[in-house]
C-alpha positions as CSV (number, residue, x, y, z in Angstrom):
1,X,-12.6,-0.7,-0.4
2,X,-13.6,-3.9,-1.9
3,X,-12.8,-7.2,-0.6
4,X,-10.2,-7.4,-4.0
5,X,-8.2,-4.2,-3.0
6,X,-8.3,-5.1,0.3
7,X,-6.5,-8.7,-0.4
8,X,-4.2,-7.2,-2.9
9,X,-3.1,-4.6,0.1
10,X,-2.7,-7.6,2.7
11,X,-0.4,-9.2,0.0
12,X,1.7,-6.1,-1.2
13,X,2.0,-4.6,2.6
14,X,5.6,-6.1,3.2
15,X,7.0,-4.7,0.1
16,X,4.9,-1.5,0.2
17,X,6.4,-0.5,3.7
18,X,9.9,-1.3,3.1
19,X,9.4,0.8,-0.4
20,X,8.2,3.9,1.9
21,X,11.5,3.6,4.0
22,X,14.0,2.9,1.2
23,X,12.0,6.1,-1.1
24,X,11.8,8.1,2.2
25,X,15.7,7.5,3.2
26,X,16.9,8.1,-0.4
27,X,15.1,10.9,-1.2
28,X,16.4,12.7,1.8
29,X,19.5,11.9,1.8
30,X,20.5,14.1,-0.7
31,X,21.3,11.5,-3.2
32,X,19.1,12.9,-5.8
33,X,21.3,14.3,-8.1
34,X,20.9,12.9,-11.4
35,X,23.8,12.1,-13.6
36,X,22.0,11.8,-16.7
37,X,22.6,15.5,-18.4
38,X,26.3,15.9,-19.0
39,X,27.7,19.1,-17.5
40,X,31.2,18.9,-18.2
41,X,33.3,18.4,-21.6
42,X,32.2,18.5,-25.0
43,X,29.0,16.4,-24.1
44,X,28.1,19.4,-22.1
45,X,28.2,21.9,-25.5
46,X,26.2,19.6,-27.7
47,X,22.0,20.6,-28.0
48,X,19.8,18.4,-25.8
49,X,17.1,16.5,-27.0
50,X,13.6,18.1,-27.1
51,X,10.8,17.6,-25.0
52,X,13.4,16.7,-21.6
53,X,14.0,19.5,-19.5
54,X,17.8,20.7,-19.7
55,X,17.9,21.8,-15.7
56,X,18.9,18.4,-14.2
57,X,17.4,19.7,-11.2
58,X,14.6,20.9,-12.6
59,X,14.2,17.1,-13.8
60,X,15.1,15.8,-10.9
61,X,12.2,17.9,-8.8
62,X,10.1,16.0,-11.2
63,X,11.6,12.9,-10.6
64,X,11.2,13.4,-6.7
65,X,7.5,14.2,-7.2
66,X,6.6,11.5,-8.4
67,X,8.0,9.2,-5.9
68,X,6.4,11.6,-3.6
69,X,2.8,10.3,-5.1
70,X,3.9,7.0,-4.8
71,X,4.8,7.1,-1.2
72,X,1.2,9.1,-0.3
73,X,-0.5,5.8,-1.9
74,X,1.7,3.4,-0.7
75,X,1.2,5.0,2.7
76,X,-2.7,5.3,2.3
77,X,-3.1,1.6,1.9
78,X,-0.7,1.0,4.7
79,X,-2.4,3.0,6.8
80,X,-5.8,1.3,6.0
81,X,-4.7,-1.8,7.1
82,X,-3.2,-0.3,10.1
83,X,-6.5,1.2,11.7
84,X,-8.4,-1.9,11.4
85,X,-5.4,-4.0,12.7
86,X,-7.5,-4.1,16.1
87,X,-10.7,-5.6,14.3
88,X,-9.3,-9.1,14.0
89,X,-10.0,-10.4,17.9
90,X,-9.7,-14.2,17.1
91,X,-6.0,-15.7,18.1
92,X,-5.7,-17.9,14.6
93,X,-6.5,-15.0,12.9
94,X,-4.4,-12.8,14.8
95,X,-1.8,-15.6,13.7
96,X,-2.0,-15.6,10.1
97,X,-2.4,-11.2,9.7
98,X,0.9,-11.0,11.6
99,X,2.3,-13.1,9.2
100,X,0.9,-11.6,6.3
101,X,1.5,-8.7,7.2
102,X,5.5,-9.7,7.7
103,X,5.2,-10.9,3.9
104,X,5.5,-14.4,4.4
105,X,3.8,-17.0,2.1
106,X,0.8,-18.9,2.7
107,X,3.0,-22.1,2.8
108,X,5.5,-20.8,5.1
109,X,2.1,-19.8,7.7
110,X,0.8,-23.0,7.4
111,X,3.8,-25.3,7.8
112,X,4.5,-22.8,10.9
113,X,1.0,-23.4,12.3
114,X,0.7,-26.5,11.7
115,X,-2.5,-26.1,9.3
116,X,-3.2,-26.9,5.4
117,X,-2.3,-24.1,3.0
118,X,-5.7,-24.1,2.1
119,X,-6.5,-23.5,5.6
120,X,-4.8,-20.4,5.6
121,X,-6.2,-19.0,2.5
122,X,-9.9,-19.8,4.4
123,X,-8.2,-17.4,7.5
124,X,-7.2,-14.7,5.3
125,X,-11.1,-14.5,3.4
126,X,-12.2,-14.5,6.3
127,X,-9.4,-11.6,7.6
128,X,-10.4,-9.6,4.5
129,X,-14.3,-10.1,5.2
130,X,-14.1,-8.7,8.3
131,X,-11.8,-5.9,7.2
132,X,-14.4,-4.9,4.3
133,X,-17.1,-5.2,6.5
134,X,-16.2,-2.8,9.2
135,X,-14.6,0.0,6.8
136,X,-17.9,1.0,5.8
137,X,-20.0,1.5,9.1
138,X,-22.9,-1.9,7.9
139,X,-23.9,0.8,5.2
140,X,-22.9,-0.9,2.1
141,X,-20.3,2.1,1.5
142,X,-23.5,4.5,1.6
143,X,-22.9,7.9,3.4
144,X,-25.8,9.3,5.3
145,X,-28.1,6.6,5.0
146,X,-30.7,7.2,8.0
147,X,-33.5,4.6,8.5
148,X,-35.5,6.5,11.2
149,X,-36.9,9.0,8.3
150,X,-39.0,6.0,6.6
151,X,-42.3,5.4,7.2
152,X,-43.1,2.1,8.8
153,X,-44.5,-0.7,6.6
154,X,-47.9,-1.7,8.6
């Protein structure tokens, strides 16, 4: 990922992870029913419009899909984050990810630690650096890249 996405993820993980849970718990819950197609009266005996399907739960197995692809990429950026959590070794930096990570602002972090705003912003390039740098191995994002096959220069 580049160092963009990655900051973008770091920003969006708060909302992203409460979005799985709220999806998750309302999907399942069995409050997917849609009330949108009339079944009852004379609503129910007029045509439907064209080009929407007239099974509400056919539409509504569509509807549920496509939260369903929104949950698998919510989750795959969550879960980026989440394996390289362990990464970040130094305390400040600890600091600030936990926070970021809890969606607070970079205001709130530094008025908590006691550092400039644009101290924190510095913390979190640096947070996404090392992030960027250790998703892809030191290979540039190149698979399979062996060095020992070359021939030496001299």
């Amino acid at each position: 990922m580049t160092r963009n996405e990655i900051a973008n993820i770091l920003k969006d993980y708060h909302w992203m992870l409460n979005s799985i849970k709220v999806i998750r718990e309302s999907l399942d819950n069995g409050s997917h029913i849609s009330s949108k197609v009339s079944q009852y009266g004379i609503e129910a005996t007029l045509p439907r419009s064209e080009g929407n399907p007239g099974d509400p739960i056919f539409a509504d197995v569509i509807r549920r899909g496509k939260y369903w692809k929104k949950i698998e990429a919510y989750e795959k950026k969550v879960q980026y984050i989440q394996d390289r959590v362990h990464l970040i070794t130094d305390d400040r930096e600890s600091e600030v990810l936990f926070w970021l990570l809890e969606g607070k602002s970079y205001r709130w972090i530094a008025q908590h630690m006691g550092l400039s705003k644009t101290n924190i912003q510095r913390i979190r390039d640096s947070i996404v650096d090392q992030l960027s740098e250790n998703g892809t191995n030191g290979t540039n994002g190149t698979k399979g890249t062996n060095f020992s096959k070359q021939k030496p220069a001299c």
